[in-house]
N, C-alpha and C positions, 0 to 999 in steps of 0.2 A: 348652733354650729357657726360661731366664728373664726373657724381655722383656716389660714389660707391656704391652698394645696402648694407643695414643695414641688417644682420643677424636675425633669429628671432625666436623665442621658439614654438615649436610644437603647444604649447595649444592656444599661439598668433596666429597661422598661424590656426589653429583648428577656432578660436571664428573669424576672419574675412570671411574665408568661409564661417561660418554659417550666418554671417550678412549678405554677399553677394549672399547664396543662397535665405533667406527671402525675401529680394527684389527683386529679380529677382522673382518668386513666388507671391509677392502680382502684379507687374509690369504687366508680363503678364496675371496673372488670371482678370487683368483688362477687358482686349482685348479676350482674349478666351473665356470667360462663354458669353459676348453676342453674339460669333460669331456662337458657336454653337449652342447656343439658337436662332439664327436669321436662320443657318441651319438645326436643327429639324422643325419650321415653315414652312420653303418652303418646306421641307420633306412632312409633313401633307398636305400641300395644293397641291401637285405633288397626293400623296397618295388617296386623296379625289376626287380628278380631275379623275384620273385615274378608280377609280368606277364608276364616274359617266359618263364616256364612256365606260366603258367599255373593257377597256387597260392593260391587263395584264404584258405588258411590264412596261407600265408607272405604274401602283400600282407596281411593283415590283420594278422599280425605288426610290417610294416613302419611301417604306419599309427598303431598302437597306439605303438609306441615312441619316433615324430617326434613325436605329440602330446602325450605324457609329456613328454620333453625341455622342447618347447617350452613345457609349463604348468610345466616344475621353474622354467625360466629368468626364465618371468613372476609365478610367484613369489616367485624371489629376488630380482628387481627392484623387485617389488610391495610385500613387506614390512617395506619402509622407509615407504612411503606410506600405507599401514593403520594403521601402530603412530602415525604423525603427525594421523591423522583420530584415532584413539581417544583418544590424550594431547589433543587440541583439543576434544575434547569433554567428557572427563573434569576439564578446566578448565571448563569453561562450567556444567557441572553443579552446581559449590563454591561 
């Protein structure tokens, strides 16, 4: 590796981040929306199980795992919209 790195303008180094966060974002959202989705499932069926013994541990189980999911998923939804409130503010503050 005798290459020397090539210097590069803020808004250059600005616009490839941003390409390389979109990708990363469509990449995993690949993988994550069915995982969770495939995790709220066994959730409900943990959950349904659980009634239908009688199992207040395991409904509680069930419960605990559909809500996880479901706050992973509005998360991962969410923190696109967070990081855009803070960046808008962190403007407004300069």
């Amino acid at each position: 590796m005798t290459e020397t790195i090539q210097p590069v303008s803020p808004a250059e180094f600005g616009t490839k981040i941003s390409n390389m966060l979109v990708t990363l974002t469509q990449t995993v959202s690949s993988f994550i929306v069915p995982l969770a989705t495939l995790a709220m499932l066994i959730s409900v069926i943990v959950f349904i199980t659980g009634s239908v013994v009688h199992s207040k541990v395991v409904r509680k189980t069930g419960a605990v795992g559909f809500f996880s999911a479901a706050g992973g998923l509005l998360l991962f939804y969410g923190i696109p919209l967070i990081m855009g409130v803070l960046a808008n503010m962190s403007r407004a503050l300069k």
